[in-house]
C-alpha positions in Angstrom: 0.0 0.0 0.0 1.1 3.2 -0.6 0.1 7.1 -1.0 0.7 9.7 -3.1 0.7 13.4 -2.4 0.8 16.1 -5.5 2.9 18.8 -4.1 2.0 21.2 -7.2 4.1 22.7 -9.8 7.6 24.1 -9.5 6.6 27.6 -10.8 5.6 30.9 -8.6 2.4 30.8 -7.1 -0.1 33.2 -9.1 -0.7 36.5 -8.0 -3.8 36.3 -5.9 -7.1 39.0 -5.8 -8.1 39.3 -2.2 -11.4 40.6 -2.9 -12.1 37.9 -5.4 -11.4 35.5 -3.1 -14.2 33.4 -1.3 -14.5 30.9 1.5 -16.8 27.4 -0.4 -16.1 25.0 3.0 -14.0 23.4 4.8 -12.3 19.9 5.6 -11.9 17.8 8.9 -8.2 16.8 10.2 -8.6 17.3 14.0 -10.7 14.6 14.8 -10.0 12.3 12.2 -6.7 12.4 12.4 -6.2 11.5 16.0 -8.5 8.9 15.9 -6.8 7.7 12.6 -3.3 8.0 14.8 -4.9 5.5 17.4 -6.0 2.9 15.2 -2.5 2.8 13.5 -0.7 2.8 17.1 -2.6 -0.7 17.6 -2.8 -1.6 14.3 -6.5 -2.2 14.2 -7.1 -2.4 10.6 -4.5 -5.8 10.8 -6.2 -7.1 13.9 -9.7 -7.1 12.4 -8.4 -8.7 8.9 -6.0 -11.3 10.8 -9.1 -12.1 13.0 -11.6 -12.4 9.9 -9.5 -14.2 7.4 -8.8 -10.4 4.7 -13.0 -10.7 4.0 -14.0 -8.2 1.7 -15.0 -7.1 -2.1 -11.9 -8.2 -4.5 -10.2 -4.5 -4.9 -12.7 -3.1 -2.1 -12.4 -2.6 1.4 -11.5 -4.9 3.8 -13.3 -6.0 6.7 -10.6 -3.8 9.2 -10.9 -0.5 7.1 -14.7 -1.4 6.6 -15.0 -1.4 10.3 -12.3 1.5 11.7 -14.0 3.9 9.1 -17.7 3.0 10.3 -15.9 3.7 13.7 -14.3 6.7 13.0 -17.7 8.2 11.7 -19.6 7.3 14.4 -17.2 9.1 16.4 -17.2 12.1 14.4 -20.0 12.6 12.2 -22.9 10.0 13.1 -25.0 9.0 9.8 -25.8 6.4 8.0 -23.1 4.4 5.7 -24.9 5.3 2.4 -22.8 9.1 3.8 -19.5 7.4 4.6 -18.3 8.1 1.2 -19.1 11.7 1.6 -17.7 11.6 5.0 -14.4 10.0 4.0 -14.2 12.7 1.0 -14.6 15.9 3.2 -11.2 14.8 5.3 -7.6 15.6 4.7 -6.3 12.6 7.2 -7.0 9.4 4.9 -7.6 5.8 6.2 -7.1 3.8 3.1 -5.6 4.4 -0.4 -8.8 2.8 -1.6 -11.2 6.2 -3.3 -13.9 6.9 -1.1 -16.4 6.4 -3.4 -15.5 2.5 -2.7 -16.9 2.9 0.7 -21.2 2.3 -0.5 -23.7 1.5 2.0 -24.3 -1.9 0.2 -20.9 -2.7 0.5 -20.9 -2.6 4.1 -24.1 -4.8 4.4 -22.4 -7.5 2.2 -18.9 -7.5 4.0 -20.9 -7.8 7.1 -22.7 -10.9 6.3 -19.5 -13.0 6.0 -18.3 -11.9 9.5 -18.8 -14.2 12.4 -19.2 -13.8 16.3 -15.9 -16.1 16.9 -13.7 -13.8 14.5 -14.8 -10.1 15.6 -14.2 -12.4 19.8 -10.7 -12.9 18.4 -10.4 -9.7 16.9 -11.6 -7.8 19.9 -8.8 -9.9 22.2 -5.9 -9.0 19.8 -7.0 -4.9 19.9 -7.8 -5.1 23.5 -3.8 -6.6 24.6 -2.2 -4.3 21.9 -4.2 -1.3 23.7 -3.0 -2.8 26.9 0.7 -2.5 25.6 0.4 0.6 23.9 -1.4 2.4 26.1 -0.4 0.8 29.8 -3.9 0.2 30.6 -4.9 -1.1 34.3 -6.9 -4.2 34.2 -6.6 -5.6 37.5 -9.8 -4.3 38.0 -12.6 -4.6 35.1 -16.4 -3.2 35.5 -19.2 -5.4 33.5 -22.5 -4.3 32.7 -25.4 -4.5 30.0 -27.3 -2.4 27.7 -29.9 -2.1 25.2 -30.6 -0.2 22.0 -34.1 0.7 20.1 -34.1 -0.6 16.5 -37.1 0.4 14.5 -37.2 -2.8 12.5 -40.7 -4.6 11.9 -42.3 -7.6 13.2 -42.0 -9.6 10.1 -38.5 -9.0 9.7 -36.7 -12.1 10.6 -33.6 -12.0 13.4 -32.3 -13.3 16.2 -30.5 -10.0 17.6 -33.8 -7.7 17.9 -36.1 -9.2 20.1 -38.8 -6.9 22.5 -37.6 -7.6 25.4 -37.1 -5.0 28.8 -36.3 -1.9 27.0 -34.0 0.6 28.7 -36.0 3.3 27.3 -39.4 2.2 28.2 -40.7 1.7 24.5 -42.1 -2.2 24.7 -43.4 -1.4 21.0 -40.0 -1.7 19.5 -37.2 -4.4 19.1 -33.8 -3.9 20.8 -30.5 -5.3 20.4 -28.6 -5.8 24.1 -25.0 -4.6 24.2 -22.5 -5.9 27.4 -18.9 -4.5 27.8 -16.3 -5.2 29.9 -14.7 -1.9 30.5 -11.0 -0.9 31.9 -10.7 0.7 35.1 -8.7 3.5 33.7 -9.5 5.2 30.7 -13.1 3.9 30.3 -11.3 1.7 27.6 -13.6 -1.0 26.4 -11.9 -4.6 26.5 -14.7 -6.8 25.3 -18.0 -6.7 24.1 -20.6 -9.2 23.3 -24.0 -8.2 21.0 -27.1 -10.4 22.1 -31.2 -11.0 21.6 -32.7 -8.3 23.1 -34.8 -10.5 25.5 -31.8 -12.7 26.5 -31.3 -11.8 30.5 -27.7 -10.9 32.0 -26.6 -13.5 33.7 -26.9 -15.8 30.5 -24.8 -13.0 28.4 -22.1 -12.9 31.0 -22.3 -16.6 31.1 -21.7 -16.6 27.4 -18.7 -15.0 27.6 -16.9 -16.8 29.9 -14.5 -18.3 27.0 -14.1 -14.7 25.7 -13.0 -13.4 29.7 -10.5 -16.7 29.7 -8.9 -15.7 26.6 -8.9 -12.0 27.2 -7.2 -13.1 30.4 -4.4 -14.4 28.6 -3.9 -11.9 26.6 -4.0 -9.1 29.2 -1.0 -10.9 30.7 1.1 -11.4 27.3 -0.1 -7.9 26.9 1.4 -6.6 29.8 4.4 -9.4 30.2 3.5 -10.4 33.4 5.4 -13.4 34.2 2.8 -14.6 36.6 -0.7 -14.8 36.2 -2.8 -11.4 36.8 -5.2 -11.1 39.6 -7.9 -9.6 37.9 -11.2 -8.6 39.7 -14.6 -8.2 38.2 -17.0 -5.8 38.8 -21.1 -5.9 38.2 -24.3 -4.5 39.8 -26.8 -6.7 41.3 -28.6 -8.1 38.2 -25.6 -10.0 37.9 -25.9 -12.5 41.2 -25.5 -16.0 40.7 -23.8 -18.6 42.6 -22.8 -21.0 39.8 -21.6 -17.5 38.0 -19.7 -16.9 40.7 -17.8 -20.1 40.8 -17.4 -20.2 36.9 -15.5 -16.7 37.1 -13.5 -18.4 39.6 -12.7 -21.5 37.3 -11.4 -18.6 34.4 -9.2 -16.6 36.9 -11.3 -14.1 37.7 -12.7 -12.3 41.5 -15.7 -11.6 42.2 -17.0 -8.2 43.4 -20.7 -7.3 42.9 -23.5 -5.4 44.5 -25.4 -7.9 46.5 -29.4 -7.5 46.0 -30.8 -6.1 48.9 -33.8 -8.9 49.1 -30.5 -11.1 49.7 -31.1 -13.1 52.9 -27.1 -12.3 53.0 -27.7 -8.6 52.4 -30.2 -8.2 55.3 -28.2 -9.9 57.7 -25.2 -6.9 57.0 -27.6 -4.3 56.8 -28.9 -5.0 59.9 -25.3 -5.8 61.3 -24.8 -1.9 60.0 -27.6 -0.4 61.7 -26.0 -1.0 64.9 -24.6 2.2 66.6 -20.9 2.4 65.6 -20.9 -0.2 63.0 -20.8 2.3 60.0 -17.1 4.1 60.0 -15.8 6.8 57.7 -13.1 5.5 55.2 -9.5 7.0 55.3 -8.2 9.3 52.8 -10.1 10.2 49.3 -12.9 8.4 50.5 -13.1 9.9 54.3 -17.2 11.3 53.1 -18.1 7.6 53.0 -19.0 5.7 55.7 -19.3 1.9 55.5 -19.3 -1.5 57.2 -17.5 -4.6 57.0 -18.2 -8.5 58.0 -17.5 -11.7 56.7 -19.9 -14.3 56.0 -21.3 -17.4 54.1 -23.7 -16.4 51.4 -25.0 -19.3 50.5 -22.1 -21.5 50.4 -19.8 -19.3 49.3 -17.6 -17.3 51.8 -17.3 -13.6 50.8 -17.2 -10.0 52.8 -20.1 -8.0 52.8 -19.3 -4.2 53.2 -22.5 -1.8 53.8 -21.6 1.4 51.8 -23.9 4.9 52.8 -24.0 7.2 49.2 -25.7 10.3 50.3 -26.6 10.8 46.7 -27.8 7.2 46.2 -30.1 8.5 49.5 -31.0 11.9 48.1 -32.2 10.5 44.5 -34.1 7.4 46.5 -36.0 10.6 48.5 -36.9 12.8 45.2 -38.3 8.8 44.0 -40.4 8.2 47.1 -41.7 12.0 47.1 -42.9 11.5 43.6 -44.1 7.7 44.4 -46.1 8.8 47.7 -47.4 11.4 45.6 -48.8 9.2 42.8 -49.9 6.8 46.1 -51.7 9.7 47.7 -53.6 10.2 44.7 -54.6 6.8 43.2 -55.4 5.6 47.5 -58.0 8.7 47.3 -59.5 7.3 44.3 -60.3 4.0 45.4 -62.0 6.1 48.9 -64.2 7.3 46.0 -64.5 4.1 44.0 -65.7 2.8 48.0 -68.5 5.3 48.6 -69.5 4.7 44.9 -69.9 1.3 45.7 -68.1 0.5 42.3 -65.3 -1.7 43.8 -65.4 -5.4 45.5 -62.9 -6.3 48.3 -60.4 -8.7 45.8 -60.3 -5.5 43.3 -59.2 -3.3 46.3 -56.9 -5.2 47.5 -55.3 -5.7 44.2 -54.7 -2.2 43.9 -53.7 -0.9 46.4 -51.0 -3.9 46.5 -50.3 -2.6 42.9 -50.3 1.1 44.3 -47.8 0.7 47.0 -45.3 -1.8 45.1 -43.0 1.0 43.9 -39.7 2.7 45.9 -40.8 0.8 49.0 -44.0 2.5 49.9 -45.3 -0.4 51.3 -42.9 -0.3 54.1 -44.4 3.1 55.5 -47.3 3.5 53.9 -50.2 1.6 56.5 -53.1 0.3 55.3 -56.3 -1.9 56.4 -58.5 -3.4 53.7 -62.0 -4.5 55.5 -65.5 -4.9 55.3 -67.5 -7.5 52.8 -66.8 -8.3 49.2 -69.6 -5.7 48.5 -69.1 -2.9 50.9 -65.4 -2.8 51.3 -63.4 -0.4 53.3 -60.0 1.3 53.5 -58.0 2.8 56.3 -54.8 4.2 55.1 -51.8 6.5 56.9 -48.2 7.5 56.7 -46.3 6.4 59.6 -43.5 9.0 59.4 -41.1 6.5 62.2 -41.5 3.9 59.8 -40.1 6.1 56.9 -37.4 7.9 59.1 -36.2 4.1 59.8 -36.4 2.9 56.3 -33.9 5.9 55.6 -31.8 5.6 58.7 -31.2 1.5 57.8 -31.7 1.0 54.3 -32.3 3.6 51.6 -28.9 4.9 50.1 -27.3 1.5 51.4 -25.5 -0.9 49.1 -24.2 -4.5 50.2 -21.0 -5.5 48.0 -19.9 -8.6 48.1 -16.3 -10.0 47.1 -13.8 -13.0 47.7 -11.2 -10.3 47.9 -10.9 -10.9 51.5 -7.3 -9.7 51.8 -8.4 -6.1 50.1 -9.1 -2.8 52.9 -12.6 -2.0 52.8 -11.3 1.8 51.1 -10.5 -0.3 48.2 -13.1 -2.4 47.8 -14.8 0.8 47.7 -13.5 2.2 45.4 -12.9 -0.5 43.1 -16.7 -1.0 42.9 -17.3 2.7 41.9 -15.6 1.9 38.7 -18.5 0.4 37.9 -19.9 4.1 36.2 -16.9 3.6 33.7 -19.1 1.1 32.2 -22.3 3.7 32.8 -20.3 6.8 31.5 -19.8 4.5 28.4 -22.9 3.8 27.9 -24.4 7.7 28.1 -22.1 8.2 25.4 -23.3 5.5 23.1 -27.1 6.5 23.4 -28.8 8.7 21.3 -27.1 12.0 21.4 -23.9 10.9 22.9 -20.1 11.1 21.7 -20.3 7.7 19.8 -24.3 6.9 19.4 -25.5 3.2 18.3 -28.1 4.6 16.8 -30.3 5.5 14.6 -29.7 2.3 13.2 -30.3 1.5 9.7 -29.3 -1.7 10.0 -31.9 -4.9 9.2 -30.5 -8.3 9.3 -28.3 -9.6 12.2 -24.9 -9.4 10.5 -25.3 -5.5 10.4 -26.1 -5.2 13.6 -23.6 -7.0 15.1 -20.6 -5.6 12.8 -22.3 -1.9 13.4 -21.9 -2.8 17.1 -18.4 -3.8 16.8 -17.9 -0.4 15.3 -19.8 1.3 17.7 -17.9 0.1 20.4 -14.4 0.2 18.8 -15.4 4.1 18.1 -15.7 4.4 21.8 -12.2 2.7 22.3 -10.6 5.4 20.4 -12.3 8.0 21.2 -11.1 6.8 25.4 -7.6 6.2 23.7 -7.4 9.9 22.3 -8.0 11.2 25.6 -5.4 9.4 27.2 -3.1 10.4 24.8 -3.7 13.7 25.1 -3.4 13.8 28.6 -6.6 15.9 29.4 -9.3 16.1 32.0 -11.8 17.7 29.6 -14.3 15.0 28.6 -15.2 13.3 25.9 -17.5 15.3 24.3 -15.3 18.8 24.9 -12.3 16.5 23.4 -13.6 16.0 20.3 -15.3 18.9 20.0 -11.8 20.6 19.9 -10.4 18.3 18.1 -13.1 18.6 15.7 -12.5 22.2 15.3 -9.0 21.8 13.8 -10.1 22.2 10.5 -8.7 23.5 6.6 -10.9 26.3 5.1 -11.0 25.8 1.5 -10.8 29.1 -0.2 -11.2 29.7 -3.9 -9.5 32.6 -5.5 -9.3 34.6 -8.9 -6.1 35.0 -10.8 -7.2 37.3 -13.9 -6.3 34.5 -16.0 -8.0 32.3 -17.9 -8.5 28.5 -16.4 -10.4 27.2 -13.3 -9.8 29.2 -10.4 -7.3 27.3 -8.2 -8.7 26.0 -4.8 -6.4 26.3 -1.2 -6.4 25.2 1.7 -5.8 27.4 4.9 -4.6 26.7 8.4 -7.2 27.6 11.1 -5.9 29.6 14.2 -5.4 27.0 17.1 -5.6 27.0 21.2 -3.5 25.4 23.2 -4.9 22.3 23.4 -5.2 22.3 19.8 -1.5 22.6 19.5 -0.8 19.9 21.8 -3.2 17.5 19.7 -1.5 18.7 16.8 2.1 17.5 18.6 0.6 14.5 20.0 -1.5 12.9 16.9 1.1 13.6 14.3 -1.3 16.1 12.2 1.3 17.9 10.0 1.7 14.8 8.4 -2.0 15.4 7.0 -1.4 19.1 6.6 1.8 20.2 6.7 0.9 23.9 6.3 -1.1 23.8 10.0 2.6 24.2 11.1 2.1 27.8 10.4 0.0 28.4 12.8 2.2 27.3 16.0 5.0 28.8 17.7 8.4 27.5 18.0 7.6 26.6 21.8 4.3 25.3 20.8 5.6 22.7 18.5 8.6 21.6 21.1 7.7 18.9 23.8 
């Protein structure tokens, strides 16, 4: 492979009209340069083709550039892939030698239906230990969660990926696609990914990728050249509990450290152990605005500590839900009074109800009431018992219970690690609809698409986390490529006086600081050597 770059002819420039001269657009090299300088720094474009056996049109794309340029314009400009072309075109950083034009919607949908689930697995645990080596990521600690995505395809579609299932967004009319990632704790790098039915449940997708965690495994400690074995700890909420899960992460070389459920027999026995005077205890250092508590016990047959962690703003967001829940109570516990005097409800249908009524955000605990009378002429007595509430606050609401075989970790870090767990969440913000890197809208029908569109999706994501890393920033994501997005040529046209089309330049944009360090740190002159212009002597010097 190889490029070509016209420098222009040897004679002087032409003697330029400045009030002829006219501004027709401009052309990206911020954004997609760094992101291009990322991919090439762990050769993804070889990882995806070595993985997937060089798939792809004869003298097209292949399957790696098909993918890191869906990728890259998800992370940039988010559209569908009958625009990548256009995309591509209106760049001065190029990914491939290939034109653009070779880059058509329906060649993406037919590369993507000779990919399989076991070649973009290998593929995502060759990227995932070159980012490890390239970047020095920490994984002794890795946060796993789940997601879904709204697709807008119909019934009679055939597919196993979109299923109606428990929609994060509330829309039971549509089909979604589930997403789960294992995410570093550094970096919010994702590691691995796996795309399932949308009414598969979580244990059975972390389940599934037991083979993929024992492999990434390996490759994490190649990656980093560990001579022994890593002790690698993973981290999930509570819709993730099972003891058979438990013991399988164990058998693949992995802790355990999770977010008991409260309805735990295990979980009320330590938050009852915490609501003992003196049991809860502030932390040391960082963490000295948490208080928590810490036992060891058998849950089930397992033996794991249980540490009883107080978030005031878990505790202030479980208030403003209870206000708005007793509120909605209040109301609906009125109407039935009327529905009584009305004579228009039987005893079962009241007590129904108002079951029904005080089933959310633990009203039932506080909320008193007394269903009586005759199937006919029921009655209702109802009150809230403001000691009952003050103790469901004071023992249980902003309370988790975290359980981990870590035994040998300080209760600070076991803390802490678990708060990772928002990489995961931060991760996923970004990927919904208006984020940094959106799945969506998807215009993707048959399950190929959608799982190759979610590969890029989430390898978007991993550059995007890389970027910032290399860049040394605390801005986030969004402000990061925002600027970065902002380095950009102006394309100026201009009128000589002579005949001949009008020659077309492009001009270096004024940069900040940061700019200038992306433009250091991401190679960009490369692209545009003229942008050099633009910075300082001290600028340009590390």
């Amino acid at each position: 492979m190889a490029r070509q770059v016209v420098l222009g002819p040897a004679t002087p420039p032409p003697v330029v009209d400045l009030g002829a001269t006219r501004t027709v657009g401009t052309r990206r090299i911020g954004d997609i340069g760094a992101l291009i300088w990322v991919a090439e720094q762990l050769d993804l474009i070889g990882h995806i083709d070595r993985a997937c056996g060089n798939l792809g049109a004869l003298q097209g794309p292949s399957v790696g550039e098909w993918t890191v340029a869906v990728a890259i314009q998800r992370a940039c400009a988010p559209g569908p892939k009958c625009d990548l072309a256009d995309f591509l075109e209106g760049s001065v950083p190029r990914l491939s030698c290939l034109p653009s034009s070779t880059f058509s919607g329906q060649g993406f949908h037919r590369v993507a239906q000779q990919v399989t689930d076991v070649q973009l697995e290998q593929a995502q645990v060759a990227i995932s230990k070159a980012s490890v080596a390239r970047f020095e990521l920490s994984t002794d600690v890795l946060a796993f969660d789940t997601t879904n995505f709204d697709t807008h395809i119909a019934t009679a579609t055939s597919g196993a990926l979109a299923r109606r299932g428990h929609a994060k967004s509330k829309r039971s009319d549509l089909r979604v696609v589930g997403l789960g990632v294992l995410v570093s704790e550094t970096g919010h790098v994702p590691l691995l990914y796996r795309s399932y039915a949308g009414n598969a449940s979580d244990q059975a997708v972390l389940g599934a990728c037991l083979e993929g965690l024992r492999q990434l495994h390996e490759a994490l400690d190649e990656g980093e050249g560990r001579a022994q074995p890593g002790q690698r700890t993973l981290v999930r909420d509570g819709g993730f509990w099972s003891p058979q899960l438990e013991l399988d992460l164990d058998a693949v070389g992995y802790y355990s450290l999770i977010s008991l459920p409260l309805g735990h027999k295990a979980s009320e026995a330590a938050l009852q152990m915490a609501a003992d005077r003196g049991a809860m205890k502030p932390l040391p250092g960082k963490l000295s605005h948490v208080r928590a508590a810490r036992m060891r016990t058998k849950v089930g047959e397992l033996d794991r500590t249980l540490v009883v962690v107080e978030s005031e703003e878990l505790l202030k967001g479980q208030k403003r839900g209870i206000a708005v829940a007793l509120r909605k109570a209040k109301k609906e516990l009125r109407k039935f009074e009327r529905l009584i005097e009305k004579g228009r409800i039987t005893h079962s249908q009241l007590e129904q109800r108002v079951q029904k009524t005080l089933a959310r955000e633990h009203l039932s605990t506080f909320v008193v009431t007394n269903v009586g009378g005759t199937d006919k002429a029921p009655t209702l007595r109802w009150r809230v018992d403001d000691a009952l509430r003050r103790h469901l606050e004071q023992t249980r609401l902003g309370r988790r219970v975290l359980c981990t075989d870590r035994h040998n970790w300080s209760t600070a870090r076991i803390v802490s690690g678990f708060r990772g767990q928002w990489n995961v969440e931060e991760l996923f913000r970004r990927a919904k609809k208006g984020g940094v890197v959106p799945w969506g809208p998807s215009h993707q029908w048959t399950d190929g698409a959608l799982r190759l569109h979610t590969f890029a999706t989430v390898l978007g994501l991993m550059l995007v986390s890389l970027a910032r890393l290399a860049l040394k920033t605390d801005a986030s994501a969004r402000q990061t490529m925002k600027n970065l997005g902002d380095i950009r040529a102006t394309l100026v046209r201009t009128a000589t006086g002579k005949p001949g089309r009008r020659p077309t330049v492009m001009l270096a944009p004024e940069l900040t600081t940061q700019q200038r360090r992306a433009v250091k740190v991401f190679d960009l002159e490369r692209w545009f050597p003229t942008i050099l212009s633009c910075m300082t002597r001290e600028a340009v010097d590390p």
